[in-house]
N, C-alpha and C positions, 0 to 999 in steps of 0.2 A: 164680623171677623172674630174667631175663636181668641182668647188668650194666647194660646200655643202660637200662635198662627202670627200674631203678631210679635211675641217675643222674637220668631227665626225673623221676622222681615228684619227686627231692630237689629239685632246681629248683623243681618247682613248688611247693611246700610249704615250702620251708628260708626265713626270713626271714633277709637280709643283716647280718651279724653286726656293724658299725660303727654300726648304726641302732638294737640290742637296749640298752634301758636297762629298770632296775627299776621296775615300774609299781606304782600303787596297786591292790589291790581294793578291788572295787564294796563297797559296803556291803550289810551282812547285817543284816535287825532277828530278830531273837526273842524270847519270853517268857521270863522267871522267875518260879516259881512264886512263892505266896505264905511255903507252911510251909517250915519248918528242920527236924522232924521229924527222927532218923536213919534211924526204920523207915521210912519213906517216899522215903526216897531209893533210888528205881527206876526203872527204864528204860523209858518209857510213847514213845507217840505222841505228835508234837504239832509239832516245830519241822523247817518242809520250805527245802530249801535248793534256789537256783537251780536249774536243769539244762545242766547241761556240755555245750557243744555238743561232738559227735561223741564224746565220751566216753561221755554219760549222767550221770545224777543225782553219782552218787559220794558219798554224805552220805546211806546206809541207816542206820550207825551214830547219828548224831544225830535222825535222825527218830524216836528212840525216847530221845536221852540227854538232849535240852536241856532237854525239858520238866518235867525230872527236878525234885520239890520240893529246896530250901534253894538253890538257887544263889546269888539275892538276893530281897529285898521288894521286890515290885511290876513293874513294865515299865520295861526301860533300852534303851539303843541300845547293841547288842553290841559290833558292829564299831569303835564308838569308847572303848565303856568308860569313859565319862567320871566315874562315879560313883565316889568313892575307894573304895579298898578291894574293889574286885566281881574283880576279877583273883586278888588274893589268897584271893579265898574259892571258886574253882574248885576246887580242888584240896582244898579240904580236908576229908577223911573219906566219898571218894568208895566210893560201893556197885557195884566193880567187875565186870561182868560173869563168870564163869567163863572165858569163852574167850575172844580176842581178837576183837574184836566188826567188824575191818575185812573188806571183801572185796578179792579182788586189782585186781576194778576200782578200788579207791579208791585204788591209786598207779599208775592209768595217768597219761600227762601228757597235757597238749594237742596235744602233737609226734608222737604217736600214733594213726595214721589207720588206719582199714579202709573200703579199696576193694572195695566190689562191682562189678565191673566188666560182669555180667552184670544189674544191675539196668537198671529201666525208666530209674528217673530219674538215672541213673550219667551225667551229661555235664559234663566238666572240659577239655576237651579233649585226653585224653590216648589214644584211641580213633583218634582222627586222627592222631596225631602214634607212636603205638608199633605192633609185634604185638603183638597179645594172645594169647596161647593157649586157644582154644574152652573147654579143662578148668578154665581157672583162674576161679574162684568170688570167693575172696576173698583180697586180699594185706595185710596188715601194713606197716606204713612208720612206724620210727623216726629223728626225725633223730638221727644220733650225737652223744653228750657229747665226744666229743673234737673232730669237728668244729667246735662251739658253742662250745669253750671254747681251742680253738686257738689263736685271735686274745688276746696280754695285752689287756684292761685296766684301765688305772692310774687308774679312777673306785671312788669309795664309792658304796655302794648305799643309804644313807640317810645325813639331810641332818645337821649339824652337832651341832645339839644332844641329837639322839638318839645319833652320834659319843661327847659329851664326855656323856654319861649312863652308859652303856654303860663307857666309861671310868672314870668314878668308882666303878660299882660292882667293874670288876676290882682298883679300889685297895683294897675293903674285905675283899676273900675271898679274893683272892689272898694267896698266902706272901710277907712281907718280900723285896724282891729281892736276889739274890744271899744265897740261904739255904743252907746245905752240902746236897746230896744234892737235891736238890727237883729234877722233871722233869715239866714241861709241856709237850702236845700240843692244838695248836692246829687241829682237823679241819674240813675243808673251808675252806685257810687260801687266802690270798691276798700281795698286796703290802701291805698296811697286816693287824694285826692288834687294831687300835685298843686296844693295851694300856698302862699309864702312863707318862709320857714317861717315859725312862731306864731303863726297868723292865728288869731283867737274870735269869737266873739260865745256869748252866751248862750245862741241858740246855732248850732248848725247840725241839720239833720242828714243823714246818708238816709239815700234808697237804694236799697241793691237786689240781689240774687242769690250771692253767698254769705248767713250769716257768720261764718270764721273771717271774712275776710273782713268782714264790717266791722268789726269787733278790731281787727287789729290796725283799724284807721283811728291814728292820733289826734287829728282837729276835727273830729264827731262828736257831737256832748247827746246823741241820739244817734237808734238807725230802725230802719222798718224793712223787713225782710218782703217783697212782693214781685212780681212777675207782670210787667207793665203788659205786654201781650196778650196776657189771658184777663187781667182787670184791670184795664187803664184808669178808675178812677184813685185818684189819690187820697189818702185819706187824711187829709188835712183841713183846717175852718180855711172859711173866706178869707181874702186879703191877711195870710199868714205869713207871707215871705217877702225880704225884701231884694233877693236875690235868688234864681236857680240857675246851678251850672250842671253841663252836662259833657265829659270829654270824653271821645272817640268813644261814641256808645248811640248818637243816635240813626245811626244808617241799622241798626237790629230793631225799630220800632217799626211792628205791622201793622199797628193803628196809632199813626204818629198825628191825627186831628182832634182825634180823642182825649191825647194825651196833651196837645197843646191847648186842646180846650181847658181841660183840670190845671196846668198849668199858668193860663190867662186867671180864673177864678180863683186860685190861691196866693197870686202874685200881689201885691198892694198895688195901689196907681202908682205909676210910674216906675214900679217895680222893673226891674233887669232882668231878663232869659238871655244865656250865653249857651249857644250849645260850638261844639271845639270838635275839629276833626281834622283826621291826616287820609292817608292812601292806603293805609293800612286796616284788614279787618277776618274775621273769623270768616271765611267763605260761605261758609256750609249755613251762619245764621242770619248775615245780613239781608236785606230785602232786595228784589232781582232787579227794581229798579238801578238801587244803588253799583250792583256789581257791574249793572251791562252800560256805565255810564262813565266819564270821567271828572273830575276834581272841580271845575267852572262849573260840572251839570250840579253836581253838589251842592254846590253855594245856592244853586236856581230851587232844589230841591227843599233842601231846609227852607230858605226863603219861603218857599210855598205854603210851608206847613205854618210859618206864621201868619202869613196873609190867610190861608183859607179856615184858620180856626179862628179869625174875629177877636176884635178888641186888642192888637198888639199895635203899636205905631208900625208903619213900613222899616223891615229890615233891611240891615245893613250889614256888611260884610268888609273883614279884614283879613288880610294874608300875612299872619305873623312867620310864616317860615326862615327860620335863622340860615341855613345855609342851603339855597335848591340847586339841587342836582347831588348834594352832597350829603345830607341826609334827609329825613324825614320830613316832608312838606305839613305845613301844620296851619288851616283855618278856622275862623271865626266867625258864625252868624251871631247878630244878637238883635235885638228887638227890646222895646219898652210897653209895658203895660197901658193901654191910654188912660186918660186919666178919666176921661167918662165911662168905661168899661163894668 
């Protein structure tokens, strides 16, 4: 595909970067079964998730995991989770598949189009407006993460009290601040790392995308500017950290085993991964699994990525959301490094 030829697709497809704010998704319902059972906790048919336009379904996995017995007793509304306690009961003593149960469509994005250019109903106006080349079938068109993220900025992606929640719990797992030797990596970090006011220690590194915005985060003593999707390896030694937090950022990883792997190998034994997420997210970049899914698949998801990238202890899950239905739902996966790893 020509230069030219690609620039009109971007145009016509690239939404204007000062307009992109974090959206809710739609809501998901699904069933829970009745039994708690462990021998019955299997991977059946049952729970169908929207369909992703131009992507496709994305949520093959779940149409065989939701309906899975023990989740909770009786019928909830997923996407809000309102019922205490159903969050924390995802995760636990899950009858994991043998193999990792994604396909690679499930981390296409929305930003990811295929043009048939030779199709009947192909009319976008781009036929009029480029050449085409008689040979060419079908083109691929990614908007790039660095263009997207080019622009700092200096907004939170969820609203306040899901902020000062998020916050509370890094005051409880986190290391005393300013502890001798302790080193935290804060991935896919930004300008704000919503960590407790004053919170210090000597080594905390940011990884981000925008270096303006890394620069104007105040408990960073470090930041490394990289694009986990195009290089998930991290470039840090073995057993370097003794903590990586990750808030509402990891539903945008398309190679999140990759990246849990580099993360297992830079954590110390016993080391803490926290990744933090709400209902909120960039449409256009998060992965199709995530968007065709809701809040409980979530937790099943992250979960995944710890168990199938090896050497984490079995995850666990918290629903710290301060006020639901009222603002912002806000969870917790986390996992620990094993110590044979």
């Amino acid at each position: 595909m020509s230069k030219k030829m690609s620039r009109m697709i971007s145009l016509l497809v690239l939404p204007q970067q000062q307009q992109i704010y974090p959206c809710r998704l739609p809501t998901i319902h699904t069933r829970a079964a009745n039994s708690v059972s462990e021998s019955q906790r299997k991977w059946k048919i049952g729970f169908k998730a929207p369909r992703r336009l131009v992507l496709g379904l994305g949520a093959s996995f779940w149409s065989q995991f939701m309906s899975m017995p023990g989740r909770a007793r009786g019928k909830y509304h997923i996407a809000l989770a309102r019922q205490k306690g159903v969050i924390e009961e995802v995760l636990k003593n899950v009858d994991w598949p043998q193999q990792f149960p994604f396909k690679e469509e499930d981390f296409q994005r929305f930003d990811e189009y295929n043009f048939d250019f030779n199709h009947p109903t192909f009319d976008i106006g781009l036929s009029s407006l480029l050449y085409i080349p008689s040979k060419l079938k079908v083109v691929m068109c990614r908007s790039p993460d660095s263009l997207f993220y080019d622009a700092p900025r200096f907004v939170t992606h969820i609203d306040d009290p899901a902020i000062a929640a998020l916050t509370k719990y890094y005051s409880k797992v986190f290391p005393p601040s300013n502890t001798p030797g302790i080193c935290i990596l804060d991935m896919c970090s930004s300008w704000v790392s919503h960590f407790p006011k004053g919170y210090k220690q000597a080594c905390i590194v940011g990884l981000g995308m925008n270096e303006e915005e890394l620069k104007r985060n105040p408990v960073l003593t470090e930041y490394v500017v990289q694009d986990l999707n195009l290089n998930p390896k991290l470039p840090f030694e073995d057993n370097s950290f003794d903590v990586i937090s990750n808030a509402v950022s990891v539903d945008y990883l398309s190679k999140p085993i990759e990246v849990f792997k580099e993360m297992c190998r830079i954590l110390k034994p016993g080391g803490l991964a926290i990744m933090s997420f709400s209902n909120r997210c960039f449409w256009t970049k998060a992965i199709s699994i995530w968007t065709s899914t809701g809040d409980a698949d979530h937790v099943m998801i992250v979960g995944s990525y710890f168990h199938y990238s090896g050497g984490f202890e079995p995850p666990q899950a918290v629903d710290i959301s301060p006020n639901p239905g009222r603002s912002d739902p806000m969870y917790v996966v986390f996992s620990t490094k094993a110590s044979t790893a």
